[in-house]
KEZA-264370 format. One record per residue (C-alpha): residue number from 1; residue in one letter; chain; x, y, z. Coordinates in nm, 4 decimals. Layout:
N
+-----+----+----+----------+----------+----------+
:   i : aa : ch :       px :       py :       pz :
+-----+----+----+----------+----------+----------+
: NUM :  A :  A :        X :        Y :        Z :
...
+-----+----+----+----------+----------+----------+
END
This chain:
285
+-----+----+----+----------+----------+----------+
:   i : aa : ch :       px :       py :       pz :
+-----+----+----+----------+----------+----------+
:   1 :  X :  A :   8.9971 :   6.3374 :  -1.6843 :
:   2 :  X :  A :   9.1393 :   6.5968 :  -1.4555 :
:   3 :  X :  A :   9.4458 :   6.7911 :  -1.3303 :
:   4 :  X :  A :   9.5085 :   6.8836 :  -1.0123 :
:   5 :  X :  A :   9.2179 :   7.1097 :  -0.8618 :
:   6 :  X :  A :   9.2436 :   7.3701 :  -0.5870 :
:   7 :  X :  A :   9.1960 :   7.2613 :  -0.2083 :
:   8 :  X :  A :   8.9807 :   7.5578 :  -0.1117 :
:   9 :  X :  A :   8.7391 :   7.4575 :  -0.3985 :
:  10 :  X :  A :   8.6524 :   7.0529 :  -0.2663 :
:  11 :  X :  A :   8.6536 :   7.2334 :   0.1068 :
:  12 :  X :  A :   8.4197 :   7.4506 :   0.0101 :
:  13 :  X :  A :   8.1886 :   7.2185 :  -0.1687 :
:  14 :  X :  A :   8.2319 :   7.0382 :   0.1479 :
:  15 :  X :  A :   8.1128 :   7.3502 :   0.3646 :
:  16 :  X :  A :   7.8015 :   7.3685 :   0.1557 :
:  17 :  X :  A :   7.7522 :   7.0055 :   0.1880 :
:  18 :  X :  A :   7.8341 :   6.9355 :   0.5698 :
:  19 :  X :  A :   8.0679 :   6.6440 :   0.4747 :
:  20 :  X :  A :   8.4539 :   6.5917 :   0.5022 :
:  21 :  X :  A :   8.7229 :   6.5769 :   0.2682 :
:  22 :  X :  A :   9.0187 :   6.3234 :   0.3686 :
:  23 :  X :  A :   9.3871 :   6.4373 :   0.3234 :
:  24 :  X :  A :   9.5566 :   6.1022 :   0.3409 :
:  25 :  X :  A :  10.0060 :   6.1061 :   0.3300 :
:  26 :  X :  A :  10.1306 :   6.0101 :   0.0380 :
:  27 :  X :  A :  10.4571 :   5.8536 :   0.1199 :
:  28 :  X :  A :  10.5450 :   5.6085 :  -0.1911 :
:  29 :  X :  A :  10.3916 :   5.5104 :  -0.5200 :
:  30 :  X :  A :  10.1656 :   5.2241 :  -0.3888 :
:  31 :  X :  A :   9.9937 :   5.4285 :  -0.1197 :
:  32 :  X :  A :   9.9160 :   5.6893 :  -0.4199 :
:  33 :  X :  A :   9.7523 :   5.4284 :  -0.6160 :
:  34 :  X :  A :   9.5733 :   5.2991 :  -0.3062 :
:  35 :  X :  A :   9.4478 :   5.6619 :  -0.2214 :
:  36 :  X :  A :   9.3473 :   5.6747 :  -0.5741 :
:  37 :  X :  A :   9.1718 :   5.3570 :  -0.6107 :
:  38 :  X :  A :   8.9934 :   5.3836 :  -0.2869 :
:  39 :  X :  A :   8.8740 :   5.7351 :  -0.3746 :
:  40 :  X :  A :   8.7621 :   5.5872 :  -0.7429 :
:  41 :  X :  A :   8.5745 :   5.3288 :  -0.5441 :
:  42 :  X :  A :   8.4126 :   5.5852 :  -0.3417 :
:  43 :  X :  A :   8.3368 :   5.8776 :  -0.6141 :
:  44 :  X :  A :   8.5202 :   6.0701 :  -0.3286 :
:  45 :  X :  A :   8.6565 :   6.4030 :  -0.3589 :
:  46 :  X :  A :   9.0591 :   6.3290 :  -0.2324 :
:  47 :  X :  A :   9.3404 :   6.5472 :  -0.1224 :
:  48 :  X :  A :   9.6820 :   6.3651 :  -0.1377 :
:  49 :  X :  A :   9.9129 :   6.5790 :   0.0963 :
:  50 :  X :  A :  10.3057 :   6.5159 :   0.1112 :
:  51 :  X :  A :  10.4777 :   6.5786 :   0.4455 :
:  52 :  X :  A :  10.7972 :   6.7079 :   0.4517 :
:  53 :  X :  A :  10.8843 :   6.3818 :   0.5573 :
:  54 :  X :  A :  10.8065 :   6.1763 :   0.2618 :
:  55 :  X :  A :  10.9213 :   6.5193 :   0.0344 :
:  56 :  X :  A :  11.2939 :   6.4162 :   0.1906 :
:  57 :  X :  A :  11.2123 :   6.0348 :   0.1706 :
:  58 :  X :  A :  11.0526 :   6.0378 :  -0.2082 :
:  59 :  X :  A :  11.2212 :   6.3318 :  -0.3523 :
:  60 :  X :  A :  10.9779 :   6.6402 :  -0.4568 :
:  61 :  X :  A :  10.9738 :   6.5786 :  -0.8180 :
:  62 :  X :  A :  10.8880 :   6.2067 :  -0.7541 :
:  63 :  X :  A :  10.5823 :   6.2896 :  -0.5217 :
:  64 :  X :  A :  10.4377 :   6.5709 :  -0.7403 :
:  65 :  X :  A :  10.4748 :   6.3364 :  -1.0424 :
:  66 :  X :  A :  10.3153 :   6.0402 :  -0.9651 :
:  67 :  X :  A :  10.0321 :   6.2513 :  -0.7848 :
:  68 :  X :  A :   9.9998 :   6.4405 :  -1.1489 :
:  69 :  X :  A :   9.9861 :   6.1102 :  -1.3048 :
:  70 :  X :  A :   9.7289 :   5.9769 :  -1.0671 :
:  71 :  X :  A :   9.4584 :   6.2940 :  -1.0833 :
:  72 :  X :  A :   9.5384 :   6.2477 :  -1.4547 :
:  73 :  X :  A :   9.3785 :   5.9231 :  -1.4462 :
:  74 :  X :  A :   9.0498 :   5.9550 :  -1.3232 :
:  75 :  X :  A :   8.7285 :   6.2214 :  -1.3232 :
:  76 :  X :  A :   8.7545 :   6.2553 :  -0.9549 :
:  77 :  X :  A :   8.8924 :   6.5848 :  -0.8105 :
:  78 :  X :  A :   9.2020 :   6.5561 :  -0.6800 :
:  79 :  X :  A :   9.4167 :   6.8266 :  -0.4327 :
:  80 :  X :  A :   9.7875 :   6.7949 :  -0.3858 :
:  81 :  X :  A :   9.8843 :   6.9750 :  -0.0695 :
:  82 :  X :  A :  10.2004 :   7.0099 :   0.1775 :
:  83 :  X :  A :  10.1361 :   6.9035 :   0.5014 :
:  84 :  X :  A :  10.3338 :   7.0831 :   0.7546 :
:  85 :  X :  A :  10.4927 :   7.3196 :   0.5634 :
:  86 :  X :  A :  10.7466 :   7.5419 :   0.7882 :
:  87 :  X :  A :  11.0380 :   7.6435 :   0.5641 :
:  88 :  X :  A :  10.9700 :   7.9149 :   0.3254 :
:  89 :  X :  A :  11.1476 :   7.8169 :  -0.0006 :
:  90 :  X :  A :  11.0383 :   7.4798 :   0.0733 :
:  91 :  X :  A :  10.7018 :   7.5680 :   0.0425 :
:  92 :  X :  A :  10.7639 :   7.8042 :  -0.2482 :
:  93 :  X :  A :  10.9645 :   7.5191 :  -0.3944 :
:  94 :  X :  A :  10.6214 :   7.3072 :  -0.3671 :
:  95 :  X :  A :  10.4165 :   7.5616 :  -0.5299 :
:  96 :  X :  A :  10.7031 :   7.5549 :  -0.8272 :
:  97 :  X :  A :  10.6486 :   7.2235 :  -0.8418 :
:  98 :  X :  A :  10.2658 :   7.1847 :  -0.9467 :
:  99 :  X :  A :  10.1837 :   7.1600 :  -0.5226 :
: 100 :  X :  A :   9.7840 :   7.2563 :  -0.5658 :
: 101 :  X :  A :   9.7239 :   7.3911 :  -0.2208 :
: 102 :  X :  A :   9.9982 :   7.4388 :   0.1059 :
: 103 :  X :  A :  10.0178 :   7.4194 :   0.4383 :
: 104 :  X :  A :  10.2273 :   7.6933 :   0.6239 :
: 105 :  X :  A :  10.2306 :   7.5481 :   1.0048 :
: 106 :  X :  A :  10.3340 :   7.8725 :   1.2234 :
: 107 :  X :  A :  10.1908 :   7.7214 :   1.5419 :
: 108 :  X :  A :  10.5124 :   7.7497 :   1.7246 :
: 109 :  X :  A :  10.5681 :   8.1613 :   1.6868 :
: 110 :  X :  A :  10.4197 :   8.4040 :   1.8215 :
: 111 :  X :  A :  10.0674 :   8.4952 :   1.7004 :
: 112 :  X :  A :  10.1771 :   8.8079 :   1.5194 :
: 113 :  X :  A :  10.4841 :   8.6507 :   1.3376 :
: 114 :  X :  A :  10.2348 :   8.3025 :   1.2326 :
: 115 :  X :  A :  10.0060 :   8.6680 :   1.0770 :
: 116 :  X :  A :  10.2618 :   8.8101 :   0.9279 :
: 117 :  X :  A :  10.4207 :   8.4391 :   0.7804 :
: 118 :  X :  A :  10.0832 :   8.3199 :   0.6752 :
: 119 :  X :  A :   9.9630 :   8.6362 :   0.4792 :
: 120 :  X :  A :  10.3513 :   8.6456 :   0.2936 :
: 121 :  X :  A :  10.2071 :   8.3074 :   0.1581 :
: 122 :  X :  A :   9.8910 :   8.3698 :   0.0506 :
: 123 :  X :  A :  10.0326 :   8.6875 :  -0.0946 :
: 124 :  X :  A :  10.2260 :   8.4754 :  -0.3169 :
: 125 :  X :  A :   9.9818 :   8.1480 :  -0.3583 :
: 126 :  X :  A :   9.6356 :   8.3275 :  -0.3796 :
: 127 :  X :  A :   9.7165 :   8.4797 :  -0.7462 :
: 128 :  X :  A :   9.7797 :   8.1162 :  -0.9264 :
: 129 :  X :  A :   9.5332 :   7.9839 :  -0.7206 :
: 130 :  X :  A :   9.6843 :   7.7402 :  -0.4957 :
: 131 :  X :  A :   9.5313 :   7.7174 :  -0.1956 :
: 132 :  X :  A :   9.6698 :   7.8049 :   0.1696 :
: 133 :  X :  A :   9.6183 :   7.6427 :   0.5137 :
: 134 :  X :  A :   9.7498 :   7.8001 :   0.8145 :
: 135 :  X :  A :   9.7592 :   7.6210 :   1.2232 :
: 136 :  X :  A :   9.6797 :   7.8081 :   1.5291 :
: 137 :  X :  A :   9.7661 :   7.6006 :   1.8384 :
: 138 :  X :  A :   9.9979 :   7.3304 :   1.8750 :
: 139 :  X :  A :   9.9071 :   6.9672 :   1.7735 :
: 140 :  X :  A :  10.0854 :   6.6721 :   2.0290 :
: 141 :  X :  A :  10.2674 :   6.4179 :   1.9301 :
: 142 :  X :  A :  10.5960 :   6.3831 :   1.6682 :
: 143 :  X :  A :  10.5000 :   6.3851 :   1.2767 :
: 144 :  X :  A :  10.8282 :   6.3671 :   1.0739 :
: 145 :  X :  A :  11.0297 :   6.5133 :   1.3538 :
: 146 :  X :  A :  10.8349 :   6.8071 :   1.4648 :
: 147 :  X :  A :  10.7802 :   6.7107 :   1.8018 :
: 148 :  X :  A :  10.4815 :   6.8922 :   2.0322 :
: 149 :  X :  A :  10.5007 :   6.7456 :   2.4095 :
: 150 :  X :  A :  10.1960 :   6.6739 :   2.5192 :
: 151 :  X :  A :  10.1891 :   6.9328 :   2.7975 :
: 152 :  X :  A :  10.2723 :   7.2241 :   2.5916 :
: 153 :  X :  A :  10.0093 :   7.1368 :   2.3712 :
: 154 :  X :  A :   9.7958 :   7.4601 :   2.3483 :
: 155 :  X :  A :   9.4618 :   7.4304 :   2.2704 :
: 156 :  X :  A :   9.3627 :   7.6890 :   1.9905 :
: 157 :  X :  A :   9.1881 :   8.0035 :   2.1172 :
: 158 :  X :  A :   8.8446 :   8.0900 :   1.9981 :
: 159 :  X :  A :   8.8703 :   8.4706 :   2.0255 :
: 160 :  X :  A :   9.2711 :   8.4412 :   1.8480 :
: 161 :  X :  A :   9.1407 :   8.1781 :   1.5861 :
: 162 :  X :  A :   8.8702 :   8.4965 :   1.5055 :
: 163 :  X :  A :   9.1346 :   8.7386 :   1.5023 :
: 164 :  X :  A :   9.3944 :   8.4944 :   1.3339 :
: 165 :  X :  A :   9.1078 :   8.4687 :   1.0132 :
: 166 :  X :  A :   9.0574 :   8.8559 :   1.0317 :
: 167 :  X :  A :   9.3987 :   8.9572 :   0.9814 :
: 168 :  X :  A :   9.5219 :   8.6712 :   0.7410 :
: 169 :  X :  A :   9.1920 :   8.5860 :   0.5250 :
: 170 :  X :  A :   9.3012 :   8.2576 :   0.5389 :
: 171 :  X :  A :   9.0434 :   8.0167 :   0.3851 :
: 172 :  X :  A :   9.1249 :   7.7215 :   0.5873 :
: 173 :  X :  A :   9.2515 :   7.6877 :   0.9410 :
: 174 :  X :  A :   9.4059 :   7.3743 :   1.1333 :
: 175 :  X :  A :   9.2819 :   7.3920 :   1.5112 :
: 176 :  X :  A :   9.4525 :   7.2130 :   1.8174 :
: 177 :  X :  A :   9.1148 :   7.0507 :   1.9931 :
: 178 :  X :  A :   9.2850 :   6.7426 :   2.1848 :
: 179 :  X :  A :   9.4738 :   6.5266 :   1.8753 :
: 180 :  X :  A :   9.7678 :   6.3993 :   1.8716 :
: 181 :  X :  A :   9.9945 :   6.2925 :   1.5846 :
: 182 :  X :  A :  10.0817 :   5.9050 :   1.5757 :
: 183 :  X :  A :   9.9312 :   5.6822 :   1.7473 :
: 184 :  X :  A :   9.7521 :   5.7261 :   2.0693 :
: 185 :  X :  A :   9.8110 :   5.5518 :   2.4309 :
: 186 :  X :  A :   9.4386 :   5.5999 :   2.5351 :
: 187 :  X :  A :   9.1399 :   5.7352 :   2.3762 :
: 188 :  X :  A :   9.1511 :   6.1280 :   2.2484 :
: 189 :  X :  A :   8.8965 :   6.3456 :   2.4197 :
: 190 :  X :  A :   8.7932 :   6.6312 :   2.1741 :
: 191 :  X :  A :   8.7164 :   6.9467 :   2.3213 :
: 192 :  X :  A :   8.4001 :   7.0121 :   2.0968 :
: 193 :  X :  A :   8.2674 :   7.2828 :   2.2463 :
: 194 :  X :  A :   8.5725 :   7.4948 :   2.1563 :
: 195 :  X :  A :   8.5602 :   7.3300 :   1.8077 :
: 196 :  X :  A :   8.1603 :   7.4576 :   1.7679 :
: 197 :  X :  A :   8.2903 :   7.8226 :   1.9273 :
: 198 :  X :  A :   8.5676 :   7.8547 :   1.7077 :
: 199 :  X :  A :   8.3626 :   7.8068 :   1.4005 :
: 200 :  X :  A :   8.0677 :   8.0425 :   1.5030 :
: 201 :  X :  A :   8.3523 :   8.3279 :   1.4686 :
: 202 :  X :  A :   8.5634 :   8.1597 :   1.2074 :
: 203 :  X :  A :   8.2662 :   8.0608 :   0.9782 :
: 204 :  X :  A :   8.5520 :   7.8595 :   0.7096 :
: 205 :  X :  A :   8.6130 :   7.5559 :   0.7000 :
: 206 :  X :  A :   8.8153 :   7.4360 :   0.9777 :
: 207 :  X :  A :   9.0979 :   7.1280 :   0.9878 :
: 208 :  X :  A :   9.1428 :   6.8089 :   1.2217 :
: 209 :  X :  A :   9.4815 :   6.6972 :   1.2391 :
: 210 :  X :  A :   9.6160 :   6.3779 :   1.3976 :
: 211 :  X :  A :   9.2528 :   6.1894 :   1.3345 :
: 212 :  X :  A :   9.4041 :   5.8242 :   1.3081 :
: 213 :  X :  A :   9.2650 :   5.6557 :   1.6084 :
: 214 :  X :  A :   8.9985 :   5.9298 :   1.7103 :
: 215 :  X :  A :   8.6454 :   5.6880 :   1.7052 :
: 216 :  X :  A :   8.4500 :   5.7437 :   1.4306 :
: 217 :  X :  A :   8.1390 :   5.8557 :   1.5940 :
: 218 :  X :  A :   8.3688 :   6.1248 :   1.7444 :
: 219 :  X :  A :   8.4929 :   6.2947 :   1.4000 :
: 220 :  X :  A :   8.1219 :   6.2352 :   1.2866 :
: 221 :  X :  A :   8.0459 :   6.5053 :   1.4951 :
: 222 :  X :  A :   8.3460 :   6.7102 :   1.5182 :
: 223 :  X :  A :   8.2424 :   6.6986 :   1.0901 :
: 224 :  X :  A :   7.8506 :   6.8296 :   1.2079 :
: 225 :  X :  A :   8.0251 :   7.0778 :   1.3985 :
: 226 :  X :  A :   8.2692 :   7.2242 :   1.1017 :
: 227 :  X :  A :   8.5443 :   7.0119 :   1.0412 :
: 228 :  X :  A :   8.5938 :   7.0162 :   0.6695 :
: 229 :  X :  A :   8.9270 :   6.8400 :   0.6089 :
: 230 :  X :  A :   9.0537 :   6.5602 :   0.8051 :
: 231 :  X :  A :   9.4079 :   6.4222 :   0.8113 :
: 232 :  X :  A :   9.5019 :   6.0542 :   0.8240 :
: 233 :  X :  A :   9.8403 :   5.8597 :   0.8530 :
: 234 :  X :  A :   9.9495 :   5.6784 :   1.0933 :
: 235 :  X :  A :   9.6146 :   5.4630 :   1.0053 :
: 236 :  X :  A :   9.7269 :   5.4119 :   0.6631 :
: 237 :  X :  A :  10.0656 :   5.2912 :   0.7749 :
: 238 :  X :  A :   9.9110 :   5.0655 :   0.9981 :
: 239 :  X :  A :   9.7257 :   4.9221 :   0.7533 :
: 240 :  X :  A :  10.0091 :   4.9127 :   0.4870 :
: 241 :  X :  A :  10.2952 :   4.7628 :   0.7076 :
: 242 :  X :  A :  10.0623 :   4.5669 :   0.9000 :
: 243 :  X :  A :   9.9857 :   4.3386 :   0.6202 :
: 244 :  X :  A :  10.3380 :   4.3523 :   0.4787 :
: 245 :  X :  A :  10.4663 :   4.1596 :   0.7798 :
: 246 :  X :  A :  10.1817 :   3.9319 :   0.7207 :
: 247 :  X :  A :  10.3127 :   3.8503 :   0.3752 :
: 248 :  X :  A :  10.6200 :   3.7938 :   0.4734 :
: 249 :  X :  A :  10.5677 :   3.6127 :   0.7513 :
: 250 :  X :  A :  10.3725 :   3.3832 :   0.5765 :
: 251 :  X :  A :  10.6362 :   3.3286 :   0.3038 :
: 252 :  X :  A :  11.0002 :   3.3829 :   0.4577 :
: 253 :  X :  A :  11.1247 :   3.2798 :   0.0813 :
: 254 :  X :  A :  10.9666 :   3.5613 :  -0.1018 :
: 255 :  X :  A :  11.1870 :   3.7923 :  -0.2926 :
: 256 :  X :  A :  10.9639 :   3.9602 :  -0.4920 :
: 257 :  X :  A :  10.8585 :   4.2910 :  -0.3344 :
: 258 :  X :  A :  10.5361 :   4.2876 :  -0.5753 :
: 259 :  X :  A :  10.4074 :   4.0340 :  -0.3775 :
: 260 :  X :  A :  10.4329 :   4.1670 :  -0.0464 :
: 261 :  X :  A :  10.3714 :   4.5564 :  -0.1547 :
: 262 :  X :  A :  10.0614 :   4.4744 :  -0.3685 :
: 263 :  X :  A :   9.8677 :   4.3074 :  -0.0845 :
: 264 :  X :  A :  10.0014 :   4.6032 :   0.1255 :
: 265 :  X :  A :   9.8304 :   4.8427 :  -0.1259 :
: 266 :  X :  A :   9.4806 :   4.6699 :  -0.1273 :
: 267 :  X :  A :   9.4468 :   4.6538 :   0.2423 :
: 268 :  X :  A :   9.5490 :   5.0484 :   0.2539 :
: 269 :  X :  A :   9.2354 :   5.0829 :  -0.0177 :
: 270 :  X :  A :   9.0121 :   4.9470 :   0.2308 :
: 271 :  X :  A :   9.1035 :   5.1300 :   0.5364 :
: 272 :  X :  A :   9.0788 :   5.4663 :   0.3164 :
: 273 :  X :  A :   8.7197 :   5.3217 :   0.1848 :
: 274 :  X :  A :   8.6584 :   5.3498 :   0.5288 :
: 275 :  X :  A :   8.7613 :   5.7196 :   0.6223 :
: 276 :  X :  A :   8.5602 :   5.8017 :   0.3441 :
: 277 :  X :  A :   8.2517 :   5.6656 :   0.4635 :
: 278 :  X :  A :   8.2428 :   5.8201 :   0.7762 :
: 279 :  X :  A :   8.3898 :   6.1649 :   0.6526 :
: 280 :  X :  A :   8.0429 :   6.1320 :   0.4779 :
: 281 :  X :  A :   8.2115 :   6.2640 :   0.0963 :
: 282 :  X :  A :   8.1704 :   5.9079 :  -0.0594 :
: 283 :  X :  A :   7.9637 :   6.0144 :  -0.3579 :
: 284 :  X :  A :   8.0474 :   6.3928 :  -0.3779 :
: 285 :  X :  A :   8.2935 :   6.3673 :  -0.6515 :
+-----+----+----+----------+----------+----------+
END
């Protein structure tokens, strides 16, 4: 059985490999156990990131618990990582709390204050060996009130995503190549050209954000092209509340929330069976 494990270790087992590692929002207990079970069913490799969102919704001591419980449980390797991460002592508050890996998201400063931000972090993270993930370019879309309009969504620079690594030595880097967070109007066009420049002069493992709803044959290649860790959740929630109202619909006199949360939980297993599948890390545990 194992506790917690780094991020920067599965990503770069994933490098060596060519496959994907999901990072699927962990909002309440029965999504845990459904990332859990689905990664279980899938000898996957799992990281189990907590926006600040769901750290407001859940309470910090909550999340990091039952995620310590749940890596506990099993032989696969598990990652616990802060998605989003833009207040300082919040993230150092993560770290405190047993957080295996964070995500400091300086997208919206200038390029030199995002530098000088993300190596403070890594200053402090690297020496207990929790992993960092920094963002260059902004992601569209709204995730837990951070809001990107769509037009003033910059795609992330080749030549500043080269010079962002340089200066930071970051070991993972979220890039902006036409995803959106929640759920999309149309289908996403990914730039992957940039994607394959950006990792000829990045050469780390590089992060897609806002992947619910992006066809799989797309992040198939976006994952042959050097996209190590993908995000998911506004898929899961689809899949979670989506069968919820089902339940209930079908039995307005149910009062038990065990019987409409369980059902919830088993079709979230088999949408995360799925990711896994096509992120190609089913077996890689």
């Amino acid at each position: 059985m194992m506790s917690l494990v780094s991020m920067d270790t599965l990503l770069d087992q994933a490098e060596a490999g060519g496959y994907a590692v999901g990072a699927f929002n962990a909002n309440n207990m029965e999504i845990i156990q459904a990332i859990l079970q689905a990664a279980i069913k899938e000898n996957s490799p799992v990281i189990m990131q907590a926006s600040q969102g769901a750290i407001n919704y859940a309470g910090l001591e909550y999340i990091t618990g039952i995620v310590k419980i749940a890596a506990a449980s099993t032989h696969v390797p598990v990652a616990l990582h802060l998605d989003h991460g833009t207040d300082f002592n919040q993230i150092i508050q993560c770290i405190r709390s047993g957080f295996s890996s964070v995500m400091y998201d300086g997208s919206k400063l200038p390029l030199e204050e995002n530098i000088a931000m993300t190596k403070r972090i890594i200053e402090i993270a690297s020496p207990i060996q929790v992993s960092v993930e920094a963002e260059l370019g902004k992601i569209g879309g709204t995730e837990d009130h951070v809001h990107v309009e769509a037009k003033d969504a910059i795609y992330t620079d080749p030549d500043e995503a080269k010079y962002f690594v340089e200066k930071t030595g970051i070991r993972s880097l979220a890039i902006a190549i036409g995803t959106a967070h929640g759920q999309y109007k149309g289908e996403p066009k990914l730039d992957l050209k940039r994607l394959k420049k950006i990792k000829e002069l990045t050469q780390i493992p590089l992060v897609l954000h806002g992947s619910s709803g992006v066809p799989d044959e797309t992040v198939k290649k976006a994952i042959s092209l050097g996209i190590r860790k993908v995000n998911i959740d506004t898929n899961i929630r689809e899949a979670f509340v989506g069968r919820m109202r089902r339940e209930i619909a079908n039995n307005l006199e149910e009062i038990d929330p065990r019987k409409i949360l369980g059902p919830a939980r088993e079709a979230t297993v088999e949408i995360i069976r799925e990711k896994m599948r096509v992120f190609g890390s089913s077996g890689k545990a």
